[in-house]
VMD Tcl script that draws the C-alpha trace (Angstrom):
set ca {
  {14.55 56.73 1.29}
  {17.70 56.58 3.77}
  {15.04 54.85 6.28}
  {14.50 51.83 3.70}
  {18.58 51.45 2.37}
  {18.93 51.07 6.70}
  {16.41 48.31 6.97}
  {17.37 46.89 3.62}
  {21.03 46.49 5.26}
  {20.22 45.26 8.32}
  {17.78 42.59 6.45}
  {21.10 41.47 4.86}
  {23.04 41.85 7.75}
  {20.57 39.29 9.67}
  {20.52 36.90 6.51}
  {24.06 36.48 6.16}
  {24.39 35.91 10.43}
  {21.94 33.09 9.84}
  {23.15 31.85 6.50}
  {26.72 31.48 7.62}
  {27.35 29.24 10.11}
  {24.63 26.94 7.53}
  {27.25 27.40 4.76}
  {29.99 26.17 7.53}
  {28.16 23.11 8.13}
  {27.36 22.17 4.62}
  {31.04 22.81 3.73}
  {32.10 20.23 6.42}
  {29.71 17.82 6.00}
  {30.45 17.86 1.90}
  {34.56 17.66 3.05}
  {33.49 14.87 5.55}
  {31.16 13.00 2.86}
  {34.33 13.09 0.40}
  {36.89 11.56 2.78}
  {34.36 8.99 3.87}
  {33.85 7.99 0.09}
  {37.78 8.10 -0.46}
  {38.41 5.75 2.37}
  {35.35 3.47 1.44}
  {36.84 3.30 -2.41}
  {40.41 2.52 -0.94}
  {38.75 -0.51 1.01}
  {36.75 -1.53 -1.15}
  {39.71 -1.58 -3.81}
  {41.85 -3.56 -1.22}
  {39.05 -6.13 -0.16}
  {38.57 -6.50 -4.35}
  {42.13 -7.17 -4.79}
  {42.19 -9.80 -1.61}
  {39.32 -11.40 -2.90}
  {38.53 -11.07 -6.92}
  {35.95 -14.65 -7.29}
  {33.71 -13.61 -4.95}
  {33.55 -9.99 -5.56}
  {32.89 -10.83 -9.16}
  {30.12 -13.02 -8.08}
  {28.61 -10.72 -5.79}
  {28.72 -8.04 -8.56}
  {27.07 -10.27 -10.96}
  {24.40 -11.42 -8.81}
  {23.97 -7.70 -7.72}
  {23.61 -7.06 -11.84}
  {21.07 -9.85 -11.84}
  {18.48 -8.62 -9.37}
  {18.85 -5.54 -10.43}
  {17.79 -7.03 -13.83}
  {15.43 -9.29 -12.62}
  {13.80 -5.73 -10.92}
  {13.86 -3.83 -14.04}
  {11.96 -7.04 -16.09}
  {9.52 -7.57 -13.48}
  {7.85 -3.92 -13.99}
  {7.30 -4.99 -17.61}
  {4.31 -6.43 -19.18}
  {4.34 -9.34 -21.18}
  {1.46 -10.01 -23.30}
  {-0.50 -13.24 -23.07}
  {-1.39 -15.24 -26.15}
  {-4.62 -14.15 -25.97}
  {-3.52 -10.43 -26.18}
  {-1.06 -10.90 -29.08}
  {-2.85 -13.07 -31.04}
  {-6.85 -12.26 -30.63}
  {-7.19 -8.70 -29.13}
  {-4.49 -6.88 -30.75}
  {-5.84 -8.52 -34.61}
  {-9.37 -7.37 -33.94}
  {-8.47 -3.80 -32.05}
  {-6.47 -3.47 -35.26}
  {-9.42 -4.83 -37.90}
  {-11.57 -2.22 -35.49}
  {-9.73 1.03 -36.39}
  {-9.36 -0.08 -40.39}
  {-12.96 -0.66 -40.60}
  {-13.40 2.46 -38.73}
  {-11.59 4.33 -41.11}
  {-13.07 2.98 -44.19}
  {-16.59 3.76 -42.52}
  {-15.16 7.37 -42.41}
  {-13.53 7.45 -45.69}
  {-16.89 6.05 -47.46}
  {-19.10 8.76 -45.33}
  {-16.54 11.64 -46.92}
  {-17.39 9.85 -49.97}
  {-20.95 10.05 -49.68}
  {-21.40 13.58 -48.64}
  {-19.07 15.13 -51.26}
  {-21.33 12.84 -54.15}
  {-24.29 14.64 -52.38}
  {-22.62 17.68 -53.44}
  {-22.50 17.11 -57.01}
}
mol new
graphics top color blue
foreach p $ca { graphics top sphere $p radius 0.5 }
foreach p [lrange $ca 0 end-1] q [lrange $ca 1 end] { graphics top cylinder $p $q radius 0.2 }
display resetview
């Protein structure tokens, strides 16, 4: 028992050596990432302020392809679709169903 607590603590002992200097790094790359993004929001602020018309524009065409992205994974249906297929898929399932509601119909008069 006092052989497994030993290798369970020097298990831990070797995952913390390794995990440490990882945490290190993450914690100054995530303190580095946030000054970056300060700096880049102060700039961007200051270039905004310098020049509003065409940072409106740009943001405005930046809304439109993004828009024009979004619509383009859409489909539109053709006259054909709205008009002929979708009318008969629809007249399909309601004669369907009547074919099944009169076959009900059938077998339970069979019964009597």
């Amino acid at each position: 028992m006092n052989n497994i607590n030993t290798e369970g603590g020097e298990i831990q002992d070797g995952i913390e050596r390794v995990t440490e200097p990882l945490a290190d790094s993450a914690r100054v790359v995530c303190q580095s990432i946030c000054q970056e993004s300060k700096n880049a929001l102060c700039c961007a602020s200051e270039q905004i302020r310098k020049n509003p018309v065409p940072s409106v524009v740009g943001a405005f065409a930046f809304g439109i392809a993004v828009g024009c992205l979004i619509m383009s994974g859409r489909h539109t249906p053709t006259f054909q679709d709205r008009y002929v297929d979708e009318p008969l898929d629809q007249a399909g399932d309601v004669v369907s169903n009547i074919s099944k509601s009169i076959g009900r119909l059938v077998a339970n008069l069979k019964f009597w």
